[in-house]
C-alpha positions as CSV (number, residue, x, y, z in Angstrom):
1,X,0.0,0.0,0.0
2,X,1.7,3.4,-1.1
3,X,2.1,6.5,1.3
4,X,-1.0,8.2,0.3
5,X,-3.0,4.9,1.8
6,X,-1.6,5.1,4.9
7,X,-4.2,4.3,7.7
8,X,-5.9,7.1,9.1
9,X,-9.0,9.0,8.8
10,X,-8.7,11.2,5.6
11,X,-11.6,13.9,4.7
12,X,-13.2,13.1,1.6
13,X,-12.0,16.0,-0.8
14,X,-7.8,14.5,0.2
15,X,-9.2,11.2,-0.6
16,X,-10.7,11.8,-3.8
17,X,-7.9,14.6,-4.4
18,X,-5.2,11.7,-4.4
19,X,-7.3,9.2,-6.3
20,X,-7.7,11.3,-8.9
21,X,-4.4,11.9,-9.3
22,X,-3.6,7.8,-9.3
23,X,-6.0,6.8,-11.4
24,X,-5.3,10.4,-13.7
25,X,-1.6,8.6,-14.1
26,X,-2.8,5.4,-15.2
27,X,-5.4,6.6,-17.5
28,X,-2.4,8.4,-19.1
29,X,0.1,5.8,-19.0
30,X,-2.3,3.2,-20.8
31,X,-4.0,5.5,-23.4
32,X,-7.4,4.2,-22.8
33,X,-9.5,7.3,-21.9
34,X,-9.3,11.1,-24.3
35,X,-9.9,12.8,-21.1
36,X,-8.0,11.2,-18.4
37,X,-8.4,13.8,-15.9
38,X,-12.3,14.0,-16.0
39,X,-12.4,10.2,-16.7
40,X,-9.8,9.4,-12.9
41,X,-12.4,11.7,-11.4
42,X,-15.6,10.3,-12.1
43,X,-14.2,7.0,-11.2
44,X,-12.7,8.4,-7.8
45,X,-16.1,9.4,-7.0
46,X,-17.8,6.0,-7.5
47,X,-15.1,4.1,-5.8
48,X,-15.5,6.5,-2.8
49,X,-19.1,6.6,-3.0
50,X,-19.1,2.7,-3.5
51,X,-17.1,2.1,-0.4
52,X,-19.3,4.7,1.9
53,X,-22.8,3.5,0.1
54,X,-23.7,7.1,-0.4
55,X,-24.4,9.1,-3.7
56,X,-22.0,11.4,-5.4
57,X,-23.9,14.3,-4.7
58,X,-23.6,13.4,-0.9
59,X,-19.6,13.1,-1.3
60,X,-19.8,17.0,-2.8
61,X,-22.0,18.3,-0.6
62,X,-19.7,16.2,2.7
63,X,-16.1,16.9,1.9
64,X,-14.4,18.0,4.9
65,X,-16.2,15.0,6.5
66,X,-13.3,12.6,7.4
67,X,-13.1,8.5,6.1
68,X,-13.0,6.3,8.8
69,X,-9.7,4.2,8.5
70,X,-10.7,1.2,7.7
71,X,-13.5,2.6,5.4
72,X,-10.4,4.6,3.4
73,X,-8.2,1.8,3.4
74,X,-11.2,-0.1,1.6
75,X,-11.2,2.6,-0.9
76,X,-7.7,2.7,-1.6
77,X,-7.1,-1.2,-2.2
78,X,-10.3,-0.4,-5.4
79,X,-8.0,2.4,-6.3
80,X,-4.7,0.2,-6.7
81,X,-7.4,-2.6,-7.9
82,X,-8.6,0.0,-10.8
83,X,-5.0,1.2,-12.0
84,X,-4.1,-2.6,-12.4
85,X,-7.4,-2.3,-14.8
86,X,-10.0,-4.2,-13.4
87,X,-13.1,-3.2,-14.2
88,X,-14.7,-0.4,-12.6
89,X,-18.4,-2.2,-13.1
90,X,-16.8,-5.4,-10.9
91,X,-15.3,-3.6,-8.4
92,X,-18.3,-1.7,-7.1
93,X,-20.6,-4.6,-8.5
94,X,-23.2,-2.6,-10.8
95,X,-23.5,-1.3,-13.8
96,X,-26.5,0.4,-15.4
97,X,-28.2,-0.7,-18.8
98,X,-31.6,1.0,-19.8
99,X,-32.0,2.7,-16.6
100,X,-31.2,-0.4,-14.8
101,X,-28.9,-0.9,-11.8
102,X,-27.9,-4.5,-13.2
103,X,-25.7,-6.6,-10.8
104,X,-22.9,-7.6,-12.4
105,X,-19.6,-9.8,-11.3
106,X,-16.6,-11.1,-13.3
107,X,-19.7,-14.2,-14.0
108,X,-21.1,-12.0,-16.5
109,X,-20.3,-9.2,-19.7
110,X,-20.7,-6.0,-18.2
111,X,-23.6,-4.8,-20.2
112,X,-22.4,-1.8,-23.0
113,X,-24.7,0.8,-24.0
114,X,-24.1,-0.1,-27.8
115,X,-26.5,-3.2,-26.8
116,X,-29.6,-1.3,-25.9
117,X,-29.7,-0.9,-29.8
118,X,-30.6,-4.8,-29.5
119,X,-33.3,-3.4,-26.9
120,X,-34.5,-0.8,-29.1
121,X,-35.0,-3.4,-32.4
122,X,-37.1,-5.5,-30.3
123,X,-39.4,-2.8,-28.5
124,X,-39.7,-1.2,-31.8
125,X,-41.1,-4.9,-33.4
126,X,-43.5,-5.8,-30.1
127,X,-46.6,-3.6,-29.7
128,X,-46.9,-2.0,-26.0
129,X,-49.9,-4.0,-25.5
130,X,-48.8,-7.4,-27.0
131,X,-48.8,-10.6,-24.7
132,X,-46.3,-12.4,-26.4
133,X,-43.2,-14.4,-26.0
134,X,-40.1,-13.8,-26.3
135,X,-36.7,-15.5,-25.9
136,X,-33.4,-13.9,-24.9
137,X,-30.4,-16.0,-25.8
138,X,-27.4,-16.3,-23.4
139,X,-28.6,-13.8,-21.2
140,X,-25.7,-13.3,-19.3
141,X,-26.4,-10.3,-16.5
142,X,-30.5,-10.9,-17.4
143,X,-29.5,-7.0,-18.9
144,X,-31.7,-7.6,-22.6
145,X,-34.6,-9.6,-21.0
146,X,-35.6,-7.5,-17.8
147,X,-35.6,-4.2,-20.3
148,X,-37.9,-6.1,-22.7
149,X,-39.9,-7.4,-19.6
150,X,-40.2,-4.3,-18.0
151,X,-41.0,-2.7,-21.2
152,X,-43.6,-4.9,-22.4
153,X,-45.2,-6.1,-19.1
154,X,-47.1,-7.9,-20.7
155,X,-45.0,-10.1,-22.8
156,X,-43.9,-13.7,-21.3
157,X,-40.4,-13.3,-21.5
158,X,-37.9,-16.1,-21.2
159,X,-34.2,-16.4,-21.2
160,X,-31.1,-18.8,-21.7
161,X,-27.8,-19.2,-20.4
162,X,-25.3,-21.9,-19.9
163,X,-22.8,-20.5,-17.2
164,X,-24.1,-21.8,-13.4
165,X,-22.2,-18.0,-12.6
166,X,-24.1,-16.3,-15.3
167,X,-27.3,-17.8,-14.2
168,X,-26.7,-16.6,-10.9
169,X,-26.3,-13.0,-11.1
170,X,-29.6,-12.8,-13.8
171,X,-31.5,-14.3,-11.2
172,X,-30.5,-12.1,-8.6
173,X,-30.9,-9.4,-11.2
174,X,-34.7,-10.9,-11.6
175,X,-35.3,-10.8,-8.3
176,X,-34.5,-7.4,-7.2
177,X,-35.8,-5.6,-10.3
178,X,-38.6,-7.9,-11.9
179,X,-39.8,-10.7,-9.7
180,X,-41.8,-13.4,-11.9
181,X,-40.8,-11.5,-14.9
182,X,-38.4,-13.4,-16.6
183,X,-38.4,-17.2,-16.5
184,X,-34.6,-18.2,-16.6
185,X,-33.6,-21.5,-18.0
186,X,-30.1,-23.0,-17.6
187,X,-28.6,-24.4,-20.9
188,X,-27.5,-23.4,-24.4
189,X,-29.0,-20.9,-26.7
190,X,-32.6,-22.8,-27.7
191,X,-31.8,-26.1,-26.1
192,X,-33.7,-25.5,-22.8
193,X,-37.1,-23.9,-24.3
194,X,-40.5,-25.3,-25.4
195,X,-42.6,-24.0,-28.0
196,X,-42.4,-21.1,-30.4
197,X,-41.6,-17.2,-29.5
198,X,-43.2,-14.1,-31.5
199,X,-39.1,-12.5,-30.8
200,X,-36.0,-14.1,-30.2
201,X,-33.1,-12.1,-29.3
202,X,-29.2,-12.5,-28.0
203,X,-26.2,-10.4,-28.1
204,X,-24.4,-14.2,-28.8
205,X,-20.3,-13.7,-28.5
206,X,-18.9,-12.6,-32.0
207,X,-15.4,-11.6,-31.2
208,X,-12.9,-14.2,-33.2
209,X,-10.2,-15.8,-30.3
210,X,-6.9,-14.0,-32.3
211,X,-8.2,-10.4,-32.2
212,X,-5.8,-8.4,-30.2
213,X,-9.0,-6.4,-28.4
214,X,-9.5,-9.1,-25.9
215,X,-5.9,-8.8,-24.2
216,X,-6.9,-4.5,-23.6
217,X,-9.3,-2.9,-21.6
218,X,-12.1,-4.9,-19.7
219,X,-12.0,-7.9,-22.1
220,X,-9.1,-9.0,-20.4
221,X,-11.1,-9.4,-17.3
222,X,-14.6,-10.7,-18.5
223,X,-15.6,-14.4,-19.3
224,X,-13.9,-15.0,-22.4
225,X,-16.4,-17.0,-23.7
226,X,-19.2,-14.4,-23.6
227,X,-16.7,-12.6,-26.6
228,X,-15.4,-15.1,-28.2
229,X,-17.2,-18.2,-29.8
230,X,-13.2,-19.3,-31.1
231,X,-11.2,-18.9,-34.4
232,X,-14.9,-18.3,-36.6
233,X,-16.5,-14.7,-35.0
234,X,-19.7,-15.6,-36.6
235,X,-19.6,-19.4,-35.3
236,X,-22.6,-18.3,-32.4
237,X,-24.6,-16.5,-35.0
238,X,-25.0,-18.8,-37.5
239,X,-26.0,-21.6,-35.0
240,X,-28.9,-19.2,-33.5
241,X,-29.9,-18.4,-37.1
242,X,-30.2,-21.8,-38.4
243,X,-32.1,-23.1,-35.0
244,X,-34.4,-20.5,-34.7
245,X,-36.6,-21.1,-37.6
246,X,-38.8,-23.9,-36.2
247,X,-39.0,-21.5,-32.7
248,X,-40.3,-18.6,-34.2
249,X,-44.1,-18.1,-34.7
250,X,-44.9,-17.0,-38.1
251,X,-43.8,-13.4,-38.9
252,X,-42.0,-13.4,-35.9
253,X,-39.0,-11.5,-35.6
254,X,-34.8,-12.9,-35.1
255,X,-32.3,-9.9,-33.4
256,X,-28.9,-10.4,-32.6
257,X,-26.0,-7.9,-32.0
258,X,-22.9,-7.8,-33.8
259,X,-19.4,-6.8,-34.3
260,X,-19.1,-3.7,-36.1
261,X,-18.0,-5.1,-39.4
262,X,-20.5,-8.3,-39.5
263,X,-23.3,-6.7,-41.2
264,X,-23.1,-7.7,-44.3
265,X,-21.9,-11.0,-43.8
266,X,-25.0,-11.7,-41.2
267,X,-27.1,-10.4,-43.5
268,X,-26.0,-12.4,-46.3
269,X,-26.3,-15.6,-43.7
270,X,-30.3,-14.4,-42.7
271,X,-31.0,-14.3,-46.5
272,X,-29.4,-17.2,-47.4
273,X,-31.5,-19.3,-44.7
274,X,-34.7,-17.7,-46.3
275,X,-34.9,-15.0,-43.7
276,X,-37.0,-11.7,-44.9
277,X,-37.1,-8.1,-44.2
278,X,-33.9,-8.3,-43.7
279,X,-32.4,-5.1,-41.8
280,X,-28.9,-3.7,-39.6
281,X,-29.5,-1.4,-37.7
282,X,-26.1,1.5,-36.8
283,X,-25.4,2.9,-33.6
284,X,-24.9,6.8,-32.5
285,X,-21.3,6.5,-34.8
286,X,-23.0,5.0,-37.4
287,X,-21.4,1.7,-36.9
288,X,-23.6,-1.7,-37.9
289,X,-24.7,-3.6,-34.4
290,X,-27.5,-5.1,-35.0
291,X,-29.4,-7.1,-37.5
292,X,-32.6,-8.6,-37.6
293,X,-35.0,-10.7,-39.6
């Protein structure tokens, strides 16, 4: 533990003061923020206010109030934790995702806003008032299936993962946000389910095993095999697509996220397997995501 942890009480503004500074270094060092400075701070501030179960406006309007000890010697171990680059989502063990304060642990993806395109596609498909079903595929966190439950209350929404861990957190994430909601089934993509779905959805893993993206960032601490499906990226998708058929009602809808430079090629696999209205749909920078049929 470095000088600046040493343990004694420490008033808020010196704590976050010298975090900022910390994580300011690494941010700089590793290249992976444009605006270190306001990026160190905001995380400073969610460490501290993780640590202390308060808000961030409480740790503005309180900073003379002094840290207990043991409290700021909790904080600074997720400080020396977040410059060796884990995660800030697993280190306070949240992350939000369509207004949602998902639960999230090294178990599960930490849910990224580019998926609530995958959201979006679905919502736009499924009347407010419809009662159907739906399916979400590898749900990981539960993140896609409770916004579509919440959403469309009325829909009977069901969801499929094959990680125990995975499993685990969704159901937590059920319970605390959406009891009864979502009816979460343990095994692979379709395997588990019975009958046919009106929308079937997944954000399946579509990152090939050689690209150099999962040894930066948080890849390197997620489950590797919600990013990769191995050597083929689209290995996941095309064994979703050619399942679904005999799951989907008639006119029903397929969605599934992808990597930024998939679209054509998924589209090209939904045609070829007699799939129709065939669309991608581009996030805020105008990069392909999400395809459906």
């Amino acid at each position: 533990m470095s000088s600046c942890c040493a343990s004694v009480a420490q008033p808020i503004g010196s704590l976050l003061a010298a975090a900022r500074v910390r994580l300011g270094n690494r941010h700089a060092d590793s290249q992976d923020s444009e605006n270190p400075g306001a990026t160190s701070g905001l995380e400073a501030d969610l460490l501290l206010a993780h640590v202390l179960g308060v808000s961030r406006a409480w740790l503005f309007a309180n900073r003379e109030r002094a840290v207990p000890a043991e409290q700021a010697d909790r904080f600074w171990r997720l400080v020396e934790r977040r410059t060796a680059g884990e995660p800030i989502a697993y280190l306070v063990g949240r992350r939000e995702f369509w207004s949602l304060p998902l639960i999230v642990t090294p178990d599960v993806l930490i849910p990224r806003p580019e998926t609530e395109l995958l959201v979006q596609a679905a919502l736009d498909f499924i009347p407010a008032d419809a009662a159907w079903r739906v399916a979400d595929l590898g749900t990981g966190s539960g993140a896609v299936a409770l916004a579509i439950a919440i959403e469309r209350p009325r829909c009977e929404v069901h969801a499929t993962e094959r990680s125990p861990g995975a499993l685990e957190v969704a159901a937590r994430n059920v319970d605390a946000m959406a009891p009864g909601r979502v009816t979460l089934h343990a095994g692979s993509w379709l395997e588990p389910l019975s009958g046919q779905f009106r929308v079937i959805v997944s954000n399946p893993p579509y990152v090939a095993a050689a690209d150099p993206h999962l040894a930066t960032g948080d890849c390197r601490f997620e489950p590797r095999e919600a990013l990769t499906p191995g050597d083929d990226p689209l290995a996941a998708i095309r064994q979703i697509v050619r399942a679904a058929p005999p799951w989907l009602e008639a006119g029903g809808l397929l969605a599934f996220e992808h990597g930024f430079d998939q679209g054509e090629a998924c589209r090209e696999l939904l045609r070829g397997l007699g799939y129709t209205d065939v669309k991608t749909r581009a996030d805020l920078e105008g990069r392909e995501r999400v395809t459906c049929g």
